[in-house]
C-alpha positions in Angstrom: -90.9 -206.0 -88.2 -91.1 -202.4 -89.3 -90.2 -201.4 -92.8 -87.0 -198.5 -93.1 -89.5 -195.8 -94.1 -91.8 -196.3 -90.6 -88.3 -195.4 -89.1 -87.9 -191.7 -87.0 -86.1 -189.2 -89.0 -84.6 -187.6 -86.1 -81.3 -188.9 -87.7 -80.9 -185.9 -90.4 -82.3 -183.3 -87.9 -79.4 -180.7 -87.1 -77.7 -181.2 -84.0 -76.7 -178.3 -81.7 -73.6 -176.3 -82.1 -71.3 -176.5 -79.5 -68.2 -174.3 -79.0 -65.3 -177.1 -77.9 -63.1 -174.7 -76.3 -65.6 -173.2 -73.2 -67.6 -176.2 -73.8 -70.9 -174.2 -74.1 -73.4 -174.0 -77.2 -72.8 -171.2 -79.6 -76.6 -169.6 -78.8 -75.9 -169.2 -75.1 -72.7 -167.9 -75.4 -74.1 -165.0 -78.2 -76.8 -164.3 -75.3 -73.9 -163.7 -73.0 -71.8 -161.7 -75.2 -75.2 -159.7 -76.1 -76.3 -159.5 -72.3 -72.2 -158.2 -71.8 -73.0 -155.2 -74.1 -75.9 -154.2 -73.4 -74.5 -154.0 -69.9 -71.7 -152.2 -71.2 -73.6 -149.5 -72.9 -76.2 -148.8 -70.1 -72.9 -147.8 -67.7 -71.8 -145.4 -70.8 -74.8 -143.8 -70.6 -75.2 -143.7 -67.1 -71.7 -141.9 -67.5 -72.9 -139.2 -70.0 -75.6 -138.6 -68.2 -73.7 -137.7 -64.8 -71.7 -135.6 -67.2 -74.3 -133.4 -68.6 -76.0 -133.3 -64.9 -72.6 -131.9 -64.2 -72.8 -129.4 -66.9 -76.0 -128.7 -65.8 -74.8 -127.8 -62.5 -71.8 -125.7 -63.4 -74.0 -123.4 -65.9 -75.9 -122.3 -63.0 -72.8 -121.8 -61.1 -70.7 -119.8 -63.7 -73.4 -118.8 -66.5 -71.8 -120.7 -69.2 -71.6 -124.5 -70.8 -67.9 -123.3 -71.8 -66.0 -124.9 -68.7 -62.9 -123.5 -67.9 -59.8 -126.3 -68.1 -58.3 -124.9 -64.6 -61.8 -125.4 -63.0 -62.6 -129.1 -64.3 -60.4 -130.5 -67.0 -62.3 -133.7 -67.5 -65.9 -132.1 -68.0 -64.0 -129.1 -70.2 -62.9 -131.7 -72.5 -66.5 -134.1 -72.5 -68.1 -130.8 -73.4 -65.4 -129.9 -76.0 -66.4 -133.6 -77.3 -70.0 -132.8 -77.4 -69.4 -130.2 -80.0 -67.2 -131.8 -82.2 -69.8 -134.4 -82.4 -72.5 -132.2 -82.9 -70.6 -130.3 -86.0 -70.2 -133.4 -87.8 -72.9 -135.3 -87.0 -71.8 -138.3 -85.1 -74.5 -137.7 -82.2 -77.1 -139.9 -81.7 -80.5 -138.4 -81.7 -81.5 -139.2 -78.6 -78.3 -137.3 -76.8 -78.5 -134.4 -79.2 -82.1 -133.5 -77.9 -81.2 -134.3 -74.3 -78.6 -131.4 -74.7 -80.5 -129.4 -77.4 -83.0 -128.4 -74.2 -80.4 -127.1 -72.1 -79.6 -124.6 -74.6 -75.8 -126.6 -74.8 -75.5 -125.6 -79.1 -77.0 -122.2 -78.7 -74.5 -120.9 -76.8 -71.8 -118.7 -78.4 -68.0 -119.0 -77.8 -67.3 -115.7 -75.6 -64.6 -113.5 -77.3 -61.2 -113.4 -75.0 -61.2 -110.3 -72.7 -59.8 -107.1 -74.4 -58.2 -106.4 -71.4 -54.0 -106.0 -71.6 -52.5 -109.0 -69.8 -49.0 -108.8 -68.0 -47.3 -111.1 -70.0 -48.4 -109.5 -73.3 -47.6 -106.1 -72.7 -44.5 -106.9 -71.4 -43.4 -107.9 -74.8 -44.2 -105.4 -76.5 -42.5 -103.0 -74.4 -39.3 -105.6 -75.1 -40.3 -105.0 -78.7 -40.3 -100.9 -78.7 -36.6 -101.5 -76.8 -35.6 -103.8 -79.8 -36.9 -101.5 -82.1 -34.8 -98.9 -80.6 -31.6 -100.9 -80.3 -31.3 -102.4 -83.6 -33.7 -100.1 -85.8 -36.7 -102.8 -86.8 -39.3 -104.4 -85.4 -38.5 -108.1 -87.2 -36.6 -109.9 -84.1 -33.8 -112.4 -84.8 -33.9 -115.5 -83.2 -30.4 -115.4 -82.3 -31.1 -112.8 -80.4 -33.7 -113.3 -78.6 -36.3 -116.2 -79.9 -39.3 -115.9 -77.3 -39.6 -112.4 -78.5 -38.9 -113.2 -82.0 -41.8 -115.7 -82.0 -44.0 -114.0 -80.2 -43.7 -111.1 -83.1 -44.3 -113.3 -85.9 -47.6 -114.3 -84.1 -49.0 -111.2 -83.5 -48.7 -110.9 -87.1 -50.4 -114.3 -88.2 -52.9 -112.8 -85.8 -53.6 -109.5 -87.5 -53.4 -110.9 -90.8 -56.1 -113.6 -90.2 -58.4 -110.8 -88.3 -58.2 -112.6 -84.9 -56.7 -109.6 -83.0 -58.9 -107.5 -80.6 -59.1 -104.2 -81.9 -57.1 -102.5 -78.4 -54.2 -104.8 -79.1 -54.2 -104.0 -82.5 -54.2 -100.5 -81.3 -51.3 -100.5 -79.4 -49.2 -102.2 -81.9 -50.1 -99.9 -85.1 -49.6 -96.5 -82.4 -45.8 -97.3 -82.8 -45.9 -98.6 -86.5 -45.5 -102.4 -85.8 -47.7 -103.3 -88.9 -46.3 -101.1 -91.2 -42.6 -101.7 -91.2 -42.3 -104.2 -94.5 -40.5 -107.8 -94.6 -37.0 -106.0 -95.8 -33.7 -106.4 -94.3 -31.9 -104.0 -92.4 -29.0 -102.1 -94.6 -26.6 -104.0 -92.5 -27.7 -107.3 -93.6 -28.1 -106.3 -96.8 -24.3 -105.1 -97.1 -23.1 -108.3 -95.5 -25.5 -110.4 -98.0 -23.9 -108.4 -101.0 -20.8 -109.1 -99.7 -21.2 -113.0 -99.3 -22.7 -113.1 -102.8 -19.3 -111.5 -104.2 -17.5 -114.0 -102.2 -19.2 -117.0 -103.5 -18.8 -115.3 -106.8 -15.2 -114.9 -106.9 -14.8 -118.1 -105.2 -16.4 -119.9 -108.7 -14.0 -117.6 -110.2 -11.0 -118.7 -108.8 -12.1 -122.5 -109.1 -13.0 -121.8 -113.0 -9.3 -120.4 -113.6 -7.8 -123.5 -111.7 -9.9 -125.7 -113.4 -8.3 -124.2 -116.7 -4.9 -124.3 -115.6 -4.9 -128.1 -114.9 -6.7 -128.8 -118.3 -3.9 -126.9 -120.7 -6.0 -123.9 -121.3 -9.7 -125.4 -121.6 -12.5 -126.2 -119.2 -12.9 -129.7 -118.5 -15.9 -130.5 -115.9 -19.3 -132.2 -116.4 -22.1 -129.6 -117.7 -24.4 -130.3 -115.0 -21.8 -130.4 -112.1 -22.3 -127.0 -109.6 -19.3 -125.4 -112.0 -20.9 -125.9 -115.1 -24.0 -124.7 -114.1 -22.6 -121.6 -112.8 -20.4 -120.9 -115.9 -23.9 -121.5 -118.1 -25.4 -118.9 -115.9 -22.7 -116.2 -116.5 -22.5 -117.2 -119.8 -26.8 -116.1 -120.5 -26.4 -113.5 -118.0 -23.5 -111.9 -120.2 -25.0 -112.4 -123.7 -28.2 -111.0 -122.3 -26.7 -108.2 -120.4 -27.8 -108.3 -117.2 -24.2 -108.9 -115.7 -22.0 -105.6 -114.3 -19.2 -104.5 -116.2 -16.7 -105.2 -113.4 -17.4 -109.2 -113.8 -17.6 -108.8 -117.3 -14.2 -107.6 -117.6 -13.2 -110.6 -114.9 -14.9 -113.2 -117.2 -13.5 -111.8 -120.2 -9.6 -112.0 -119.0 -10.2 -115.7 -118.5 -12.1 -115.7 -121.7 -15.3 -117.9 -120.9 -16.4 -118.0 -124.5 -13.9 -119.3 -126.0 -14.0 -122.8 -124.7 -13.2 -125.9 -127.1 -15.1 -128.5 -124.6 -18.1 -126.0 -124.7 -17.7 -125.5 -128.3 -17.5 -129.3 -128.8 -20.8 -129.5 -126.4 -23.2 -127.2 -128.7 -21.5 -129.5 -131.8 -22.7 -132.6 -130.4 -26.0 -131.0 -129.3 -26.6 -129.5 -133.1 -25.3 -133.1 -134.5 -27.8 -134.9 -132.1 -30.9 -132.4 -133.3 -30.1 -132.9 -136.8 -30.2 -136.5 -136.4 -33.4 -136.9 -134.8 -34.9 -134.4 -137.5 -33.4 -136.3 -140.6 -34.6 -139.8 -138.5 -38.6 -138.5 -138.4 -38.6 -137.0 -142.1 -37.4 -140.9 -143.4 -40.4 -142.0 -141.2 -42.7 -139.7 -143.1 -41.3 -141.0 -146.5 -41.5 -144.5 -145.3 -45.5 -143.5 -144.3 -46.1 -142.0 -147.5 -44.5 -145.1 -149.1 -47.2 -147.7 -147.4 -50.1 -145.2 -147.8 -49.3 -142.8 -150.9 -50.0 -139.8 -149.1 -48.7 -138.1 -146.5 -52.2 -137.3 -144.3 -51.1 -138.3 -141.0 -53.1 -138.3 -138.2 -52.9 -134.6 -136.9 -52.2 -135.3 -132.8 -49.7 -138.3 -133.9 -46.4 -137.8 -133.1 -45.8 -137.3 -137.1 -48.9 -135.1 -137.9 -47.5 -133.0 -134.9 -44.0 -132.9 -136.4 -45.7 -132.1 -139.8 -47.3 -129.2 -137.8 -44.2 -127.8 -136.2 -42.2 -127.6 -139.6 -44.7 -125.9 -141.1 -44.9 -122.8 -138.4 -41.2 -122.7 -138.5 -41.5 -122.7 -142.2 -44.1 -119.9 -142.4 -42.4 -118.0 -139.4 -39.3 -118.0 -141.3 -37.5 -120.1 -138.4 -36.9 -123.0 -140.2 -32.9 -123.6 -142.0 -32.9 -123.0 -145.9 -31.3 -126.5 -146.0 -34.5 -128.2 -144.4 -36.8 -126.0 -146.4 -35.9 -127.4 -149.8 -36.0 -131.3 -148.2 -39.1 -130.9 -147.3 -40.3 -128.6 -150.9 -38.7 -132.2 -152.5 -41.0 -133.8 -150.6 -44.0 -131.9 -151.9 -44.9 -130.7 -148.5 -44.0 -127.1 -148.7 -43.7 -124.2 -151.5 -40.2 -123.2 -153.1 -38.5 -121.5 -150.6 -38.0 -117.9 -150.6 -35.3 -117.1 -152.5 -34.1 -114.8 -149.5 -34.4 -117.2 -147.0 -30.4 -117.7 -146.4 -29.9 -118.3 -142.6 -33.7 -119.0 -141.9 -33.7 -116.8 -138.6 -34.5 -113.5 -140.2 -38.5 -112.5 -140.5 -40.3 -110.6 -142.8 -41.0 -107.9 -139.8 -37.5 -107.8 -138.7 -36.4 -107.5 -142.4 -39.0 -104.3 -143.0 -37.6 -102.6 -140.0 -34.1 -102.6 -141.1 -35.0 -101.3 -144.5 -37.0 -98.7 -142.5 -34.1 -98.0 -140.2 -31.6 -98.3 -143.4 -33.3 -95.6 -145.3 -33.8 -93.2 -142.4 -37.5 -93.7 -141.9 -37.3 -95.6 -138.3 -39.9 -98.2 -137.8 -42.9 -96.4 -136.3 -46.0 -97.9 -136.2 -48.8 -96.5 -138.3 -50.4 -95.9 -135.2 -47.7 -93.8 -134.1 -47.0 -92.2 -137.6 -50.8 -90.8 -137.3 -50.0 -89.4 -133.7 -47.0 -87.8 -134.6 -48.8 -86.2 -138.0 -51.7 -85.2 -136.2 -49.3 -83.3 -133.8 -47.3 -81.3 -136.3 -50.4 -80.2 -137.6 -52.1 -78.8 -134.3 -48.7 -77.0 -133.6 -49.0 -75.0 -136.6 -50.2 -71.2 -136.1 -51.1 -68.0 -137.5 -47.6 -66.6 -137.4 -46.1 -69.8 -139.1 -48.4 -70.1 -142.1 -47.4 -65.6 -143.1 -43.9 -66.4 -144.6 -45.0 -69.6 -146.5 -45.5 -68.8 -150.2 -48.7 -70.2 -151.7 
């Protein structure tokens, strides 16, 4: 009788792993799949090989690794590969040498022939007849849209440097290159002349619009009619619109609109509010913490901040200055700060200009002084009594 612990242990030894589904053990199939690649990559390298022998070959036939696509398309493109490889360093080491002592990377990309081809200067004798027909070298592409592009990428061309210097030649000997992006008058007049349109078409849309609403403008700000009345409004109080459509605005009388009117009321009620909202938070702050040191990039300390350039800028309304000197954060307010939009520059030069005096700069006082003397003379100074 033998005792449990005389018995074999072959029991907890692993067993072999078996794949169920080809019925074969996992080791031999990885020795397949290995034996499959290995396979695999000696026929790609029997490939690149026949390739580069092929290379080989046509350098001593035509003088150059760059293979033409017309003569062989497939090698043109392996080489092409090669490169790209090469540049960003996906080569193996073992190609890169094989190819390195052919010379393959040395080799310089020849420059295209300067020499005119058909095609090309046929266009540009199409061009000089454009040029003479319609008075500028920038084709339409209504017109004629082979010749238009073909234009446009002579001058990418000559802008990026990549055109040979006879081509460039012939193009600058009859002023291509220096005729500028601009429009010929023709265009121009018809684009002046669709602007007005469009104009006068708001116009007429702004008066109709007035007609149906008993006398006042009713449409949404932001609609394309509100924004194009806002426009003519700026453009009008900062003169940059003509006198003719000033005088057509006026007779419809743009500024006197009550919905407008009601618009900048609400706007200056809503601005109000949210200023009279942030100086309660302050108090409320200086209630918890007795003081009113608020952290500086806070959205209070940068409030704090901004009323106190507008204060010291004299941009701020009398009627917020003395809230915020009963708060104890600013000085009395001058007693000549009335509408809060006048500074003390502005307020000097109108004196200046009230009294006669102008509002030269001492700068410019000095120049003018030191010219009146120099223009004195000999002749000037006999009749003067001393």
């Amino acid at each position: 009788r033998t005792s449990r612990k005389s018995q074999a242990t072959d029991f907890y030894a692993p067993c072999e792993r078996i794949n169920y589904e080809t019925g074969q053990s996992k080791e031999k199939e990885n020795n397949a799949t290995k034996t499959k690649a290995e396979a695999n990559q000696k026929e790609l390298n029997d490939k690149w090989e026949n390739h580069r022998q092929e290379l080989i070959e046509y350098k001593k036939n035509h003088n150059t690794y760059f293979v033409s696509m017309e003569s062989n398309k497939k090698l043109a493109r392996w080489a092409d590969n090669q490169r790209q490889f090469h540049r960003r360093g996906e080569m193996n080491e073992k190609r890169q040498r094989l190819l390195q002592e052919i010379g393959f990377f040395d080799e310089k990309k020849p420059q295209k022939s300067p020499v005119k081809p058909k095609l090309w200067e046929e266009n540009r004798l199409a061009l000089i007849a454009y040029k003479e027909k319609h008075d500028t070298f920038f084709v339409s592409q209504q017109k004629d849209k082979r010749l238009s592009r073909w234009a446009e990428n002579q001058r990418q061309c000559h802008r990026r440097g990549e055109m040979n210097q006879e081509r460039q030649q012939l193009l600058q000997e009859i002023g291509f290159f220096d005729e500028k992006g601009k429009k010929s008058p023709q265009k121009q007049a018809a684009w002046k002349n669709r602007l007005d349109e469009i104009w006068e078409e708001n116009r007429q849309a702004l008066i109709a619009n007035k007609m149906e609403h008993n006398g006042s403008f009713s449409f949404h700000p932001k609609s394309k009619l509100g924004r194009w009345l806002e426009n003519q409004r700026r453009a009008k109080k900062l003169g940059k619109l003509s006198e003719k459509r000033a005088t057509l605005l006026n007779e419809i009388d743009i500024d006197n609109d009550q919905v407008y009117e009601r618009r900048e009321e609400a706007i200056r009620k809503a601005a109000d509010a949210t200023w009279e909202k942030t100086r309660q938070e302050l108090i409320e702050y200086k209630r918890v913490h007795g003081n009113y040191n608020v952290t500086p990039k806070s959205r209070l300390g940068r409030w704090i901040e901004n009323q106190r350039r507008a204060f010291k800028l004299y941009d701020m309304p009398a009627e917020r200055a003395e809230l915020m000197h009963q708060m104890g954060l600013f000085p009395a307010r001058p007693e000549d700060m009335v509408d809060g939009r006048t500074t003390p520059r502005q307020k000097k030069r109108k004196k200046e200009e009230e009294d006669g005096g102008g509002s030269a700069s001492p700068a410019r006082k000095k120049r003018s002084t030191a010219a009146v003397r120099i223009n004195y003379n000999e002749d000037d100074l006999d009749g003067l009594e001393v």
